[in-house]
N, CA and C atoms as an extended XYZ file, in Angstrom:
561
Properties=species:S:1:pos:R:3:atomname:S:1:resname:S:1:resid:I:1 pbc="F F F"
N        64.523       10.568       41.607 N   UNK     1
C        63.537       10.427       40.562 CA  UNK     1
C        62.996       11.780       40.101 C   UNK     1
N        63.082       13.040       41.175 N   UNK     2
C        62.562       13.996       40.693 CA  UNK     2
C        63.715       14.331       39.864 C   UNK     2
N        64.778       14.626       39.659 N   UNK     3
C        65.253       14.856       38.504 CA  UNK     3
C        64.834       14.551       37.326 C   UNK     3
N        64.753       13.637       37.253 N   UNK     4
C        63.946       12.569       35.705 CA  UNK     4
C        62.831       13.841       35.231 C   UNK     4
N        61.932       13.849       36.150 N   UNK     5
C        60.980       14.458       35.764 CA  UNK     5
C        61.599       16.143       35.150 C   UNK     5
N        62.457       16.343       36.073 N   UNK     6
C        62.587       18.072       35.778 CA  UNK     6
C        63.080       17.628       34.153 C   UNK     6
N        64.313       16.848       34.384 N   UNK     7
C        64.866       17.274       32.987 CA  UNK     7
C        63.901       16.765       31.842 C   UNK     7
N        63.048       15.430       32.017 N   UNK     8
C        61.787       15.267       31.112 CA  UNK     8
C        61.266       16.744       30.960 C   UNK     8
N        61.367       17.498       31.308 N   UNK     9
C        60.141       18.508       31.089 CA  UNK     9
C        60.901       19.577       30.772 C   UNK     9
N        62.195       19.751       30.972 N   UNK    10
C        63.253       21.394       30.247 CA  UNK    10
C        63.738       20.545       29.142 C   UNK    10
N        63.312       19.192       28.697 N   UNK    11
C        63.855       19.248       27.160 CA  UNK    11
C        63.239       19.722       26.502 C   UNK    11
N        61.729       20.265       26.778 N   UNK    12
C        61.237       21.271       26.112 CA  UNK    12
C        60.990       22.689       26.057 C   UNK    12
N        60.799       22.744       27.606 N   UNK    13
C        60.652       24.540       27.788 CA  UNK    13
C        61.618       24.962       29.730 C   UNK    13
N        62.113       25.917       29.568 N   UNK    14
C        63.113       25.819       30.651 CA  UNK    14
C        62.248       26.222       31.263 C   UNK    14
N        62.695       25.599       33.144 N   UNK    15
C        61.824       26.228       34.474 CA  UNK    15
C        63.103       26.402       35.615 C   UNK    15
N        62.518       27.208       36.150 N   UNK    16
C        63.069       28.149       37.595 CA  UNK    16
C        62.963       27.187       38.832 C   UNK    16
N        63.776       26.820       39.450 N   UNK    17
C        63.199       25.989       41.055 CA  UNK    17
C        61.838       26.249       41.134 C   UNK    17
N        61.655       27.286       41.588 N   UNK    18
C        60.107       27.488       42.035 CA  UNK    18
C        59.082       26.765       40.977 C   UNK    18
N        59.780       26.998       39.670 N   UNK    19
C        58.579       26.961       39.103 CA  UNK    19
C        58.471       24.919       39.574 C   UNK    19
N        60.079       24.351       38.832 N   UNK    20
C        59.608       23.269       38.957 CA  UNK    20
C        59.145       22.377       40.693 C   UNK    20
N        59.367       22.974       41.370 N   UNK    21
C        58.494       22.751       43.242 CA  UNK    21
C        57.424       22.779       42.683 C   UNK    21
N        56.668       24.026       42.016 N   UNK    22
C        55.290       23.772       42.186 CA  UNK    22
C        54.810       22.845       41.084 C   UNK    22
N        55.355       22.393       39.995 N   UNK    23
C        54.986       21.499       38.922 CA  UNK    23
C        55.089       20.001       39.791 C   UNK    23
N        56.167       19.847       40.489 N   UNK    24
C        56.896       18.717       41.092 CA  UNK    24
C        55.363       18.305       42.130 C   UNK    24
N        54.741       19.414       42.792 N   UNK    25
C        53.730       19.182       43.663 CA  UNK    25
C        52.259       18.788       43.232 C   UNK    25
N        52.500       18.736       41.928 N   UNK    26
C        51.058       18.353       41.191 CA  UNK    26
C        51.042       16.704       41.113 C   UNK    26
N        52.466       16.070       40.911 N   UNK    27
C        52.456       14.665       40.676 CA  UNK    27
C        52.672       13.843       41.794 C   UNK    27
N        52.115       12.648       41.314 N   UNK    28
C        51.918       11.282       42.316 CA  UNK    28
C        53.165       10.151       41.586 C   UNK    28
N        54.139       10.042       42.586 N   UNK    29
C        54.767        8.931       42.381 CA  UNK    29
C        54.431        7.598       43.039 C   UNK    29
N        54.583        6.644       41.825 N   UNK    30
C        53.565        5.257       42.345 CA  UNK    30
C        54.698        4.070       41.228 C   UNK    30
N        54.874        3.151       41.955 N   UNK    31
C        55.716        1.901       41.458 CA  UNK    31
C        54.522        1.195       41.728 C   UNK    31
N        54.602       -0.068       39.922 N   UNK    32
C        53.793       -1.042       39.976 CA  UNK    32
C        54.766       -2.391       39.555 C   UNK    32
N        54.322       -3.549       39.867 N   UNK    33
C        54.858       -4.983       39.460 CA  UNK    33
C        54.693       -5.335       38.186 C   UNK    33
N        55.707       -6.268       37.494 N   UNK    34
C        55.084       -6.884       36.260 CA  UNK    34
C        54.157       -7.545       36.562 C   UNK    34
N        53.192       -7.422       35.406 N   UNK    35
C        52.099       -7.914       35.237 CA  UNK    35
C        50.917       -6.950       36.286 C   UNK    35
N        50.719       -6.523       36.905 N   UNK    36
C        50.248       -5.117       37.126 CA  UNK    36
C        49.559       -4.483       36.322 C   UNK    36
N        48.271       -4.200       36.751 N   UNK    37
C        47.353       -3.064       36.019 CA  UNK    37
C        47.758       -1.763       36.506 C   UNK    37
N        47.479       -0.841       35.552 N   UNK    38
C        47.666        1.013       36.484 CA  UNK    38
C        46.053        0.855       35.849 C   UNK    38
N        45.964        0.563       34.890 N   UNK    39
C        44.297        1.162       34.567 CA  UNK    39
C        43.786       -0.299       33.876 C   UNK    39
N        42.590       -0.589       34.119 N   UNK    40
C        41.561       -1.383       33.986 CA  UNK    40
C        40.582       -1.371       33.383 C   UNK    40
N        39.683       -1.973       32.055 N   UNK    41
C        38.985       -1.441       31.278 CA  UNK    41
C        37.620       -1.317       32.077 C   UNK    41
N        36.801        0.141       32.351 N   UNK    42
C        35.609        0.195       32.620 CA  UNK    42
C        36.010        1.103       34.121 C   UNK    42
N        37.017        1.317       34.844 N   UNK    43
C        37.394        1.938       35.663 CA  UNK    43
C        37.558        3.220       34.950 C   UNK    43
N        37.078        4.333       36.344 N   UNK    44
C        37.163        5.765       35.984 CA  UNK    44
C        38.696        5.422       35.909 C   UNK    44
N        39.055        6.786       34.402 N   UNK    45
C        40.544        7.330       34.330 CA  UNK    45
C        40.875        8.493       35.201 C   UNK    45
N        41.634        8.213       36.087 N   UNK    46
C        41.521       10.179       36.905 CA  UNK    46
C        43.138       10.177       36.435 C   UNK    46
N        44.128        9.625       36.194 N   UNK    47
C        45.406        9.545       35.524 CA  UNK    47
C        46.119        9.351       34.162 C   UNK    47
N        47.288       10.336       34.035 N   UNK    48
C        48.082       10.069       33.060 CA  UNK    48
C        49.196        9.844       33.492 C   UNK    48
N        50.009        8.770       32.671 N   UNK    49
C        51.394        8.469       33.482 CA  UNK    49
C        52.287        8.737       32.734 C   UNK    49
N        53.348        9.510       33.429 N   UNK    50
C        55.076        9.794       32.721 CA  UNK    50
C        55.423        8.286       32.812 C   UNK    50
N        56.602        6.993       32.226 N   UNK    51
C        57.170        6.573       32.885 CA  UNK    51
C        58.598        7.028       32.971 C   UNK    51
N        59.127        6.655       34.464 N   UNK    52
C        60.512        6.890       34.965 CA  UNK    52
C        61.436        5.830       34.598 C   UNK    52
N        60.848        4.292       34.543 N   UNK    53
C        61.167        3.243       34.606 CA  UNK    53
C        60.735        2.295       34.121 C   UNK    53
N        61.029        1.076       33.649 N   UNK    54
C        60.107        0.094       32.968 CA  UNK    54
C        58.948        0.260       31.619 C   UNK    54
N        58.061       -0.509       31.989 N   UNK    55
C        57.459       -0.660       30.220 CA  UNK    55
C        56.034       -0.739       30.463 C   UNK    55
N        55.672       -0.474       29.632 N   UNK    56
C        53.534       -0.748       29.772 CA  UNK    56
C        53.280       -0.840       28.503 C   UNK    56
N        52.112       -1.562       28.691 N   UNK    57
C        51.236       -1.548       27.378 CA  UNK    57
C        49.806       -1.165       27.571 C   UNK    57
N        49.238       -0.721       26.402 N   UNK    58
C        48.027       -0.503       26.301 CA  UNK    58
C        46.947       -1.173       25.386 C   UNK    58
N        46.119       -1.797       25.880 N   UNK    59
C        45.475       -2.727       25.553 CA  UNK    59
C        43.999       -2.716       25.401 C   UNK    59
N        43.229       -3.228       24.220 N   UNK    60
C        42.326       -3.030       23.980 CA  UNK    60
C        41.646       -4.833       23.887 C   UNK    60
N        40.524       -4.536       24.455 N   UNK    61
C        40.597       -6.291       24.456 CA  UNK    61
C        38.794       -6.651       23.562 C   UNK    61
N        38.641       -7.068       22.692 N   UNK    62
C        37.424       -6.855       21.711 CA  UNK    62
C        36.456       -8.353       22.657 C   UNK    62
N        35.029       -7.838       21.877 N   UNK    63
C        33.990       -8.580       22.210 CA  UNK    63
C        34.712      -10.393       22.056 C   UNK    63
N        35.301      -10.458       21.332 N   UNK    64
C        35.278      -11.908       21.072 CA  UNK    64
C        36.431      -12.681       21.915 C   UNK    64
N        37.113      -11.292       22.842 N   UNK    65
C        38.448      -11.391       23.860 CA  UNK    65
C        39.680      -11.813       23.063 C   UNK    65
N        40.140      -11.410       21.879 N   UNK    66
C        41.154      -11.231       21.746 CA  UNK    66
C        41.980       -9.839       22.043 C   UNK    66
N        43.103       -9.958       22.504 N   UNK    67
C        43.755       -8.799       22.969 CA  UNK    67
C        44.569       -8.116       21.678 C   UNK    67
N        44.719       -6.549       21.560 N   UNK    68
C        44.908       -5.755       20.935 CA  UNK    68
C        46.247       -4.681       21.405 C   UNK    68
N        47.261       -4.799       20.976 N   UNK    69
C        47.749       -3.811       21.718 CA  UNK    69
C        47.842       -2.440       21.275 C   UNK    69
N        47.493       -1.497       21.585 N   UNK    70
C        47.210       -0.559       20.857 CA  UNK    70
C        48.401        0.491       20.932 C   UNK    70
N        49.843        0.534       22.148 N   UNK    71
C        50.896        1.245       22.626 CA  UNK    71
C        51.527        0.767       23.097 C   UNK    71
N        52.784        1.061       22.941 N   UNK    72
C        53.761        0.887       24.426 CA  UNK    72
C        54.264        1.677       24.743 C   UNK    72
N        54.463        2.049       26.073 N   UNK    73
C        55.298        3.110       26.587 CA  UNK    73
C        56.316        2.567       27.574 C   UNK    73
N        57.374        3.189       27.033 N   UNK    74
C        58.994        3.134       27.946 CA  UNK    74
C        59.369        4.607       28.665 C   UNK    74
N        60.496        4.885       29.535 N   UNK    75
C        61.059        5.599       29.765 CA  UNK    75
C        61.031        7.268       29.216 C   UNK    75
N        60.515        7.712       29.349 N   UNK    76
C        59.953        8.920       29.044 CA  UNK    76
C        58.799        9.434       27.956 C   UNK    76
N        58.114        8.103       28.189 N   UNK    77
C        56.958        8.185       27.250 CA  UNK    77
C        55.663        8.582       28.563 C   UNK    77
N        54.702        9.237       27.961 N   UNK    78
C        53.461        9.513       28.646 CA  UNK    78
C        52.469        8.813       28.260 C   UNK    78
N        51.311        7.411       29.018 N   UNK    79
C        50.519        7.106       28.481 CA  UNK    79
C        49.600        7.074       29.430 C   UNK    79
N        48.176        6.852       28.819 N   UNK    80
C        46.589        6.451       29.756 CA  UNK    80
C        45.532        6.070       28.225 C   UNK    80
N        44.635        6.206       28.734 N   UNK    81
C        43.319        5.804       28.054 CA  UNK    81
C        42.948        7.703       27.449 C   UNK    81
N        43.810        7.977       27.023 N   UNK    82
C        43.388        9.507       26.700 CA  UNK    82
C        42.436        9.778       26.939 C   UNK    82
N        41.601        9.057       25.554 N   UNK    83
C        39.967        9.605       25.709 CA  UNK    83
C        39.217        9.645       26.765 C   UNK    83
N        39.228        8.648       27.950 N   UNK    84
C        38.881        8.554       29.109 CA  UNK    84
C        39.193        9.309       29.935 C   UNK    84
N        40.831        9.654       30.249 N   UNK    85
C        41.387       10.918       30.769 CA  UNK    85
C        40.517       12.071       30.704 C   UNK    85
N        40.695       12.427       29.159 N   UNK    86
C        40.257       13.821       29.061 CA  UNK    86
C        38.822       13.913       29.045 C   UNK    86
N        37.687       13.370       28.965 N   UNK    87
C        36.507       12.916       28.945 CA  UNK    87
C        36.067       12.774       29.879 C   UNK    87
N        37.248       12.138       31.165 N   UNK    88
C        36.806       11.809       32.818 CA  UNK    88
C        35.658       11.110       32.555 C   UNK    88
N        35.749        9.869       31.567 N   UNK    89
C        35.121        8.485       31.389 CA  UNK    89
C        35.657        7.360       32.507 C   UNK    89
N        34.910        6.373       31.830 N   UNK    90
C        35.493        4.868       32.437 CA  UNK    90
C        36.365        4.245       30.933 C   UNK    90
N        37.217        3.856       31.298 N   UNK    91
C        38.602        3.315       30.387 CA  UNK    91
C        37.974        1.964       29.657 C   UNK    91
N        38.036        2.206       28.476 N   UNK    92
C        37.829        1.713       26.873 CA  UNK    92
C        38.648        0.289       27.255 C   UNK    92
N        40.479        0.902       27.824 N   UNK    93
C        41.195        0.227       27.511 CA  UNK    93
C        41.953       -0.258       28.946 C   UNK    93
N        42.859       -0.773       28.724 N   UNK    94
C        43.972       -1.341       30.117 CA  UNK    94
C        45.207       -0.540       30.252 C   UNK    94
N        45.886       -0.652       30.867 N   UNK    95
C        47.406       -0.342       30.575 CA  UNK    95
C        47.927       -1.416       32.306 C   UNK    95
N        48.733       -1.705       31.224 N   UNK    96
C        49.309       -3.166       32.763 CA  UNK    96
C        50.993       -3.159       32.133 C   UNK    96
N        51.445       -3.160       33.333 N   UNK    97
C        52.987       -3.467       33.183 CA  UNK    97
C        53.646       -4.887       32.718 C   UNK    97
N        54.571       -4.366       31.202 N   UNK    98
C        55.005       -5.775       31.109 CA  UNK    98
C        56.451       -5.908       32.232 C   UNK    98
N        57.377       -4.763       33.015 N   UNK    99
C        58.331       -5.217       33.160 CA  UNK    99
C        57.554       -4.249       34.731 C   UNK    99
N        58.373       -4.486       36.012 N   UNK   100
C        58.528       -3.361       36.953 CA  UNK   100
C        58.770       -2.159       36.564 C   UNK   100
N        57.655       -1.556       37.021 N   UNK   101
C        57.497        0.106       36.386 CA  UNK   101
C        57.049        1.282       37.394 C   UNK   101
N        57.684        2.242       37.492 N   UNK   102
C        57.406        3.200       38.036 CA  UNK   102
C        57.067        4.713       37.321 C   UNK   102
N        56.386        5.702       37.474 N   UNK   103
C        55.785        5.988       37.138 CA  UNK   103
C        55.635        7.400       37.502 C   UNK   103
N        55.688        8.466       37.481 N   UNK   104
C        54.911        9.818       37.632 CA  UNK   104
C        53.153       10.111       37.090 C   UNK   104
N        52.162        9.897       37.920 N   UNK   105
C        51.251       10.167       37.439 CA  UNK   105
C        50.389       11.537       37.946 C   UNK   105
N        49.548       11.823       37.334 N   UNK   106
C        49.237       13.437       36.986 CA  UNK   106
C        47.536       13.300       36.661 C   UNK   106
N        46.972       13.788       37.876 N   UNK   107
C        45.814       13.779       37.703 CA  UNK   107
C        44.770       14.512       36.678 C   UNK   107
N        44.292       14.338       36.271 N   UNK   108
C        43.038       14.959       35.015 CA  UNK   108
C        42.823       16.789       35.875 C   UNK   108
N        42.803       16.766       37.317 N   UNK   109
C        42.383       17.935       37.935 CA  UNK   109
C        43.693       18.852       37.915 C   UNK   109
N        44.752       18.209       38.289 N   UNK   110
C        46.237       18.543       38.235 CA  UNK   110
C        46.817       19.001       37.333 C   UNK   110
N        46.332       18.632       36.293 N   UNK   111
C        46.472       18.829       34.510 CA  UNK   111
C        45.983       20.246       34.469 C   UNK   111
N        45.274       20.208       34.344 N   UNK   112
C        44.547       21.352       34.277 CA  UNK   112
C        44.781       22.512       34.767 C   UNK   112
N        44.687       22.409       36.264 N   UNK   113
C        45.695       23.169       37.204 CA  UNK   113
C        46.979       23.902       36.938 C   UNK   113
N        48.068       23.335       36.620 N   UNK   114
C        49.402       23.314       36.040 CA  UNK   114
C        49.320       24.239       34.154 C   UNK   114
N        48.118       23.541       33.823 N   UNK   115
C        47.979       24.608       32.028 CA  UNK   115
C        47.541       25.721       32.489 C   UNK   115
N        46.698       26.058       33.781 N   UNK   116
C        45.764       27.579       33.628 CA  UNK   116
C        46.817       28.216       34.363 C   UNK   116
N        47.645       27.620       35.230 N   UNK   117
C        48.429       28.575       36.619 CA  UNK   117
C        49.819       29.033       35.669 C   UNK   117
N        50.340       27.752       34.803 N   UNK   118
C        51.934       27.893       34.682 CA  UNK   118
C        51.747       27.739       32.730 C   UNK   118
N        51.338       28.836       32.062 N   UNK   119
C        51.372       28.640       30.950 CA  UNK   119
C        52.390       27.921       30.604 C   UNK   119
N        53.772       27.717       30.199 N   UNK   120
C        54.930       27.198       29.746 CA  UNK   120
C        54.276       25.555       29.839 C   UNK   120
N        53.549       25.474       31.044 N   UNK   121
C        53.118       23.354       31.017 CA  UNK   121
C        52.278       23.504       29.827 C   UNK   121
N        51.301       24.208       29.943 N   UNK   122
C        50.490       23.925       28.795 CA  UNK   122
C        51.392       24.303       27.017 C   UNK   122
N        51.931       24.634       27.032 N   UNK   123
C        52.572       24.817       25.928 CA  UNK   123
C        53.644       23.241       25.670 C   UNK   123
N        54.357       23.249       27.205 N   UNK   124
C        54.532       21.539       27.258 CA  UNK   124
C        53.727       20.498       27.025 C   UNK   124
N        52.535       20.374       27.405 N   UNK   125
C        51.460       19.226       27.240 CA  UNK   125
C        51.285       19.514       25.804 C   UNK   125
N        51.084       20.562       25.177 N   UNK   126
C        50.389       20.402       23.592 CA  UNK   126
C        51.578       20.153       22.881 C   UNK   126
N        52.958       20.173       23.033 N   UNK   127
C        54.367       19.729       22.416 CA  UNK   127
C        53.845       17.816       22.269 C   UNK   127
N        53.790       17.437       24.113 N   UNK   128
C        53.321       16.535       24.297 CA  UNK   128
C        52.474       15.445       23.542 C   UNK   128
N        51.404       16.249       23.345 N   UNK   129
C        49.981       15.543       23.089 CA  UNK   129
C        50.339       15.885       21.601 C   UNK   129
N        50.839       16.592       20.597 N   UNK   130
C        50.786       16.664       19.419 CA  UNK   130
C        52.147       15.902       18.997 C   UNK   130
N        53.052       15.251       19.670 N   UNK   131
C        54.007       14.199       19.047 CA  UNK   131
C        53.579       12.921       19.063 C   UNK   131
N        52.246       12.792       20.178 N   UNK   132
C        51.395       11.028       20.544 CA  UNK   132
C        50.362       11.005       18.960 C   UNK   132
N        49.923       12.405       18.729 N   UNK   133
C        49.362       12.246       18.028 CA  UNK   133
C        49.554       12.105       16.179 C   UNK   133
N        50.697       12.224       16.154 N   UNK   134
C        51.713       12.182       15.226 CA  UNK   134
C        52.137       10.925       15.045 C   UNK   134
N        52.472       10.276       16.419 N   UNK   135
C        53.203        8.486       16.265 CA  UNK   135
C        51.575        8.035       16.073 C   UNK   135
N        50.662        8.247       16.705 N   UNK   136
C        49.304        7.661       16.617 CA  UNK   136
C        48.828        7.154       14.856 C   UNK   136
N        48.733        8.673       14.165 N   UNK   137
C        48.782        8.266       12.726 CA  UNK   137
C        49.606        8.050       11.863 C   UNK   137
N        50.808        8.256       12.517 N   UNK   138
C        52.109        7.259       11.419 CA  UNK   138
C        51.858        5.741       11.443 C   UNK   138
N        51.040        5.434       12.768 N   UNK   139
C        50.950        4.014       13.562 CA  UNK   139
C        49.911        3.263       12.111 C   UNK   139
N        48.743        4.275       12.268 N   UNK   140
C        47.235        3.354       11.465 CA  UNK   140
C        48.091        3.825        9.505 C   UNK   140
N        48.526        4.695        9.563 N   UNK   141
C        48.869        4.952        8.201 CA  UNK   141
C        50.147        3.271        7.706 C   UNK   141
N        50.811        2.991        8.630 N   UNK   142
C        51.595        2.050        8.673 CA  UNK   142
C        50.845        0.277        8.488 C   UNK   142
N        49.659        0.522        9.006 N   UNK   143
C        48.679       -0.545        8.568 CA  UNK   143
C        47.951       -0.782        7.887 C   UNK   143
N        47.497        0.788        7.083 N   UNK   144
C        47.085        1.197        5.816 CA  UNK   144
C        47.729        0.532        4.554 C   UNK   144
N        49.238        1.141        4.806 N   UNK   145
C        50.000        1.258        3.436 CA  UNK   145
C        51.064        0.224        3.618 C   UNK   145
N        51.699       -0.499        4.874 N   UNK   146
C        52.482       -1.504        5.080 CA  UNK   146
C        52.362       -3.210        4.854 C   UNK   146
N        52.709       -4.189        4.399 N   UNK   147
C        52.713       -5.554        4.824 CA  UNK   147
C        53.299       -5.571        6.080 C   UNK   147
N        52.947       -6.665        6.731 N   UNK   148
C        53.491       -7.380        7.888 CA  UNK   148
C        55.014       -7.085        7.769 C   UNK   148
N        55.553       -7.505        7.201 N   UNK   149
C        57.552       -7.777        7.127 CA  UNK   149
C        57.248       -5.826        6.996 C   UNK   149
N        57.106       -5.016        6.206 N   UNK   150
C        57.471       -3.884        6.145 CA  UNK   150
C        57.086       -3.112        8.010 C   UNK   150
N        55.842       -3.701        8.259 N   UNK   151
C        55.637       -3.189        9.860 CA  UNK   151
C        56.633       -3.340       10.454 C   UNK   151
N        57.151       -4.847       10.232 N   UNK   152
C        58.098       -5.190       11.405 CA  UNK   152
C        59.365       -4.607       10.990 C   UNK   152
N        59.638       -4.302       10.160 N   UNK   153
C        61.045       -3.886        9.777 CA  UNK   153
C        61.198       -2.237       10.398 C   UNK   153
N        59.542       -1.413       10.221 N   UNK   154
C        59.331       -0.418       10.670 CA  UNK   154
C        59.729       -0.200       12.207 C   UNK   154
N        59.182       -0.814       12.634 N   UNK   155
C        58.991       -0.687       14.636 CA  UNK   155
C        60.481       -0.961       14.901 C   UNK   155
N        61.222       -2.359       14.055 N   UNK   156
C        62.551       -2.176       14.451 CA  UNK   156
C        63.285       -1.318       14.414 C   UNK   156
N        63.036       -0.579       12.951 N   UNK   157
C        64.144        0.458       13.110 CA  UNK   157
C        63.774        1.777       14.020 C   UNK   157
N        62.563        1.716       14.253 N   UNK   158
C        62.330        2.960       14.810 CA  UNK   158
C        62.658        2.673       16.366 C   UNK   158
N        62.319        1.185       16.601 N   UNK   159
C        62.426        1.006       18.569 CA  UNK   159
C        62.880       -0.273       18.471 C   UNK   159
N        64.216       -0.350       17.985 N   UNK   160
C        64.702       -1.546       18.552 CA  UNK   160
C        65.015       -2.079       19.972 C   UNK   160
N        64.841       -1.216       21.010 N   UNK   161
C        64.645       -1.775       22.439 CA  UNK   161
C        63.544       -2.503       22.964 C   UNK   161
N        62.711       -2.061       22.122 N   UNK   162
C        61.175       -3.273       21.923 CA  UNK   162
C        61.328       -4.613       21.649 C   UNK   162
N        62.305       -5.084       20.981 N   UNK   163
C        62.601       -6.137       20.663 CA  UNK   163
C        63.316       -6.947       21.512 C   UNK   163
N        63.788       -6.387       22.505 N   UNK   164
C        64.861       -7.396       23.535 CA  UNK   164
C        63.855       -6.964       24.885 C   UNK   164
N        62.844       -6.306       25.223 N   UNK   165
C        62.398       -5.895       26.023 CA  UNK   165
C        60.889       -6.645       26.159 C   UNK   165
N        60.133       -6.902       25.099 N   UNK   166
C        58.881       -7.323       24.573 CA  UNK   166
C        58.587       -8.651       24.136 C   UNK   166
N        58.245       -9.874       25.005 N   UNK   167
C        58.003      -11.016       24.285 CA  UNK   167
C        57.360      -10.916       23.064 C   UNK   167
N        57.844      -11.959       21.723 N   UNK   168
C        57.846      -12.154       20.720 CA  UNK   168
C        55.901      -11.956       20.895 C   UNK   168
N        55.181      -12.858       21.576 N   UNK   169
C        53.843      -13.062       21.522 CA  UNK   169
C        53.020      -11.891       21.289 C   UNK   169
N        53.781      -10.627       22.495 N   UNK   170
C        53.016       -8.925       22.418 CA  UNK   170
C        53.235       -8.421       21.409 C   UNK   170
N        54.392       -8.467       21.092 N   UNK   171
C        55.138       -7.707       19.636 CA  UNK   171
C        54.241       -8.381       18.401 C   UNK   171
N        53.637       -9.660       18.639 N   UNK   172
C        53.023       -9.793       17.462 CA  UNK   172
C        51.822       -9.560       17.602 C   UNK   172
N        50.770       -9.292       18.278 N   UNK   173
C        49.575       -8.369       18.927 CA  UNK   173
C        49.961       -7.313       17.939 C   UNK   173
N        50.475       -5.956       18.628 N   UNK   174
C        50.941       -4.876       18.487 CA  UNK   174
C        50.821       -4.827       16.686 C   UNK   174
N        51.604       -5.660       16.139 N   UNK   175
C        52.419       -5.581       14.526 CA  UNK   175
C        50.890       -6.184       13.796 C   UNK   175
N        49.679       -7.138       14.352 N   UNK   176
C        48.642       -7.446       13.921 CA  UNK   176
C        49.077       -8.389       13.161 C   UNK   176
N        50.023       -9.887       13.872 N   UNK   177
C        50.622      -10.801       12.941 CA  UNK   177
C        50.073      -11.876       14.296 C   UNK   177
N        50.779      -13.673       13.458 N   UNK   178
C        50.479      -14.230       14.597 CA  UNK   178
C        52.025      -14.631       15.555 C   UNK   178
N        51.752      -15.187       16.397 N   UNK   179
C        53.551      -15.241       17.092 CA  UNK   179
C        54.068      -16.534       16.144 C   UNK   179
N        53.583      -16.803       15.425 N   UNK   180
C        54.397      -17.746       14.334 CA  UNK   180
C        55.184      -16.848       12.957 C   UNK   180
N        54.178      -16.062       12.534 N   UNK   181
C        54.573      -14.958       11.288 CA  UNK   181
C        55.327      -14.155       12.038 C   UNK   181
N        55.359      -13.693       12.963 N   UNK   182
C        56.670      -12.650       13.051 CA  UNK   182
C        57.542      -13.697       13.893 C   UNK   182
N        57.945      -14.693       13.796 N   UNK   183
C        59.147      -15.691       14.246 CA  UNK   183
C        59.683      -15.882       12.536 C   UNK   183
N        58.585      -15.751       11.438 N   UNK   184
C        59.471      -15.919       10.081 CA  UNK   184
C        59.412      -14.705        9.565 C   UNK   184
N        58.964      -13.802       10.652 N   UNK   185
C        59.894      -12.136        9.804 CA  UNK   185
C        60.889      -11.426       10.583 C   UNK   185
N        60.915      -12.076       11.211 N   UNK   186
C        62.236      -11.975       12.247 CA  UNK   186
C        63.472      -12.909       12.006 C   UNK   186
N        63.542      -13.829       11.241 N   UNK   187
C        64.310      -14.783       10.732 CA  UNK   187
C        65.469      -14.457        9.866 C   UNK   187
C-alpha cells in the first residue's frame, strides 16, 4: 500500500527514499467497512484522507434531515470536512463509506509538519487543494447554469465509474434530482 501512496505523490513532485520514509511516517493507515463513518457530523476533524481503495461520500444532512451529498471520493482522491480540518472545528459534515475502504489518513498536526520541514509537500498539498477547489466550483457553477439531464450527462462523462459503483438513490442526492428523475435521465 505504501507504494500507492509514493507514486500518488511523484505524480506531482519527485522524492528521494529518505525523503519519502519520512513523508511515509507522518501517515495513519486505517481500513473502514461499508457503511462506516471515518467522520461524523459535530466530531472534532483531526483528519484528512487519501483513499487507497474503495469509495466515500460526503454528506451534509440539513435541519429538516434530508441528506445532501456534497462529494465523492475514489481511489486517489483526498477528502474530510476541510473547513473543520483546517479550522480544527467539529465537522459540519459526515464522510461514511459506501463500499470497503481503506485509506491513508494525515493528521491536521502532520500536515503541517510535512509543509514547514519538506517544502516540495507543501507545494504538493496546494497542487492538491487548488484542483478540489477547481472541481468544487465547476460543481456549484454546474447547478447554476445546468438542468438536471445536462448534470447528469455531466458527472457521466466526467466519472463514469460512479455510475456502476454508486446506487442510483446517492447519485440522485449528489445530481439534486429525485431517484425517480434520474431513472428517466438515465433511460
Amino acid at each position: 500500500m505504501k507504494e500507492k501512496l509514493k507514486k500518488h505523490i511523484e505524480n506531482l513532485i519527485a522524492l528521494t527514499d529518505d525523503e519519502f520514509s519520512f513523508i511515509l511516517s507522518h501517515f495513519s493507515y486505517e481500513k473502514y467497512k461499508k457503511n462506516d463513518f471515518i467522520i461524523q457530523e459535530g466530531e472534532n476533524v483531526k483528519d484528512c484522507y487519501l483513499v487507497v481503495t474503495g469509495l466515500i461520500k460526503l454528506v451534509y444532512d440539513d435541519k429538516n434531515g434530508k441528506q445532501h451529498i456534497v462529494s465523492f471520493a475514489m481511489e486517489d482522491w483526498w477528502e474530510s470536512d476541510f473547513s473543520a480540518y483546517f479550522s480544527q472545528t467539529k465537522a459540519k459534515m459526515s464522510l461514511q463509506c459506501i463500499e470497503d475502504t481503506i485509506v491513508f489518513s494525515l493528521s491536521f498536526k502532520n500536515y503541517q509538519k510535512l509543509s514547514a520541514e519538506l517544502p516540495k509537500m507543501k507545494q504538493f498539498f496546494l497542487e492538491k487543494s487548488n484542483s478540489g477547489y477547481i472541481a468544487s466550483q465547476n460543481r456549484i457553477l454546474s447547478f447554476l447554469t445546468s438542468n438536471a439531464k445536462e448534470r447528469y450527462e455531466q458527472l457521466l462523462k466526467q466519472y463514469p465509474l460512479l455510475f456502476q459503483r454508486v446506487p442510483k438513490i446517492i447519485l440522485a442526492s449528489y445530481l439534486g434530482v429525485s431517484r425517480e428523475t434520474l431513472s428517466r435521465l438515465s433511460s
